[in-house]
C-alpha positions in Angstrom: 6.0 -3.1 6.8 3.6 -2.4 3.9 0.1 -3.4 4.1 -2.6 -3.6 1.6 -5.1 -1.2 1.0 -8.6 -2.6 -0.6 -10.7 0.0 -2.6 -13.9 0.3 -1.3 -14.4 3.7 -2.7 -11.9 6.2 -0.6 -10.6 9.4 -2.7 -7.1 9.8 -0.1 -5.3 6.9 0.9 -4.0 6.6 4.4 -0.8 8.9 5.0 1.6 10.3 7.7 2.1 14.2 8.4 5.2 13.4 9.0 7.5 10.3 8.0 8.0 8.9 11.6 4.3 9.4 13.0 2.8 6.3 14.4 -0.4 7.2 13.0 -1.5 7.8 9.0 -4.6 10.1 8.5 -8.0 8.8 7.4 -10.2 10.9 5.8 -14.5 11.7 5.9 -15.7 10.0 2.6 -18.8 12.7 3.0 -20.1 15.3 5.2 -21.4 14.5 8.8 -22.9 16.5 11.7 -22.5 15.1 15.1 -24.8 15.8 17.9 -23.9 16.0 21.5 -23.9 12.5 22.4 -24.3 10.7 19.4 -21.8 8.2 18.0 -21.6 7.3 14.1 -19.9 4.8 12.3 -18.2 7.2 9.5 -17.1 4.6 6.5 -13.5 5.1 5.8 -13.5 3.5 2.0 -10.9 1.4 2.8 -10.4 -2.2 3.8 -6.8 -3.8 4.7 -4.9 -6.8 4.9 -3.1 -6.7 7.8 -0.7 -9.3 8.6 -1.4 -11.7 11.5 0.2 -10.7 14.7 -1.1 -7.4 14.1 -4.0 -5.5 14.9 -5.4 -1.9 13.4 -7.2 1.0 15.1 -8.5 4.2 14.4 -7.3 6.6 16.7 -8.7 9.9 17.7 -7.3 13.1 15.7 -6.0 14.9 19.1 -7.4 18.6 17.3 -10.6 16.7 17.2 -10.5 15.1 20.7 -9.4 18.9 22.0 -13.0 19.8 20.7 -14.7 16.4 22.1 -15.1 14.7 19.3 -13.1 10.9 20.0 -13.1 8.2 18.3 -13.9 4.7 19.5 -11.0 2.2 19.3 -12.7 -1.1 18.0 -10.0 -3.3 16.9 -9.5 -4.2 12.9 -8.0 -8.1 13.5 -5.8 -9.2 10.9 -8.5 -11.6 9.0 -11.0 -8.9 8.2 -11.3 -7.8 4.6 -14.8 -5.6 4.9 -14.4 -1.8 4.8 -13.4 0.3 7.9 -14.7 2.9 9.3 -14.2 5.6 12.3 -16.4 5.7 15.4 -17.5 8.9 16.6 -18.6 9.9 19.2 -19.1 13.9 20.3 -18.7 14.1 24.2 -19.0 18.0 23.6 -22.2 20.2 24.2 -22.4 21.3 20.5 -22.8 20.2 16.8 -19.7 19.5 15.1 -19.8 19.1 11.5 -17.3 16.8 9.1 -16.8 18.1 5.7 -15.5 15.4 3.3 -12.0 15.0 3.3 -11.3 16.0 6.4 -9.0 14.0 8.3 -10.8 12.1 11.0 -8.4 9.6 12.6 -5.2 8.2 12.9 -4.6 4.9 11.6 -2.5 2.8 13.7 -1.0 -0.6 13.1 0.1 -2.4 16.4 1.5 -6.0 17.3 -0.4 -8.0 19.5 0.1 -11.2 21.5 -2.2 -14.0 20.7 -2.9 -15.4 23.8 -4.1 -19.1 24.3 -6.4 -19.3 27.6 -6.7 -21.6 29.7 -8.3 -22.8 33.2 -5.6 -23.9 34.8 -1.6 -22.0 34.6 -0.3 -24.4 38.1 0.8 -21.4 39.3 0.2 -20.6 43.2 -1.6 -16.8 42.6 -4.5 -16.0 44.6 -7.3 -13.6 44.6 -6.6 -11.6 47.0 -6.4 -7.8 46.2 -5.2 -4.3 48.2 -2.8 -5.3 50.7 -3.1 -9.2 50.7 0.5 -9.5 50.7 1.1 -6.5 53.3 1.2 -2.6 53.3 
């Protein structure tokens, strides 16, 4: 599947390490320092058009995550066309400091069901929960 990229100002476009990865690195457009417990919304310079049926997300680099630094996964639906960017958020006890370039996140395109919801499915489920139907 290709998708389109939209310039919004990135230097690196997405890209796998290797050619079977499910995610393609996105990279820091500047440098950042992230507090213990602060999040921040890190602008990735790039917009896309993904196809509908789909649905984007930023996942966490797992060298970063190993550190405490995870990023948030906010969906990117397929009719947005703004730029994305990478939420951060440091769940460690230190600083840790981007430097611009550095890959941040894993870009991952995924399918998803669009669901229609409704009141009523006629179907004969109840509500009950841990061991309504017997140990």
């Amino acid at each position: 599947m290709k998708i389109k990229i939209i310039d919004f100002g990135y230097e690196q476009s997405p890209e796998r390490a290797h050619y079977n990865d499910a995610g393609a690195d996105v990279y820091s457009l500047d440098n950042y320092v992230i507090n213990p417990g602060e999040t921040v919304k890190v602008p990735l310079g790039i917009g896309l058009e993904i196809p509908d049926g789909y649905v984007g997300f930023v996942f966490p680099k797992s060298g970063l995550s190993s550190r405490g630094l995870v990023s948030e996964l906010a969906p990117i639906d397929s009719g947005y066309r703004g730029e994305i960017h990478a939420i951060l958020t440091n769940n460690s006890g230190s600083e840790i400091k981007i430097n611009k370039n550095q890959k941040i996140g894993q870009l991952v395109i995924l399918p998803v069901v669009l669901a229609e919801f409704t009141e009523n499915l006629d179907n004969s489920r109840g509500t009950g929960a841990f061991g309504s139907t017997g140990l």
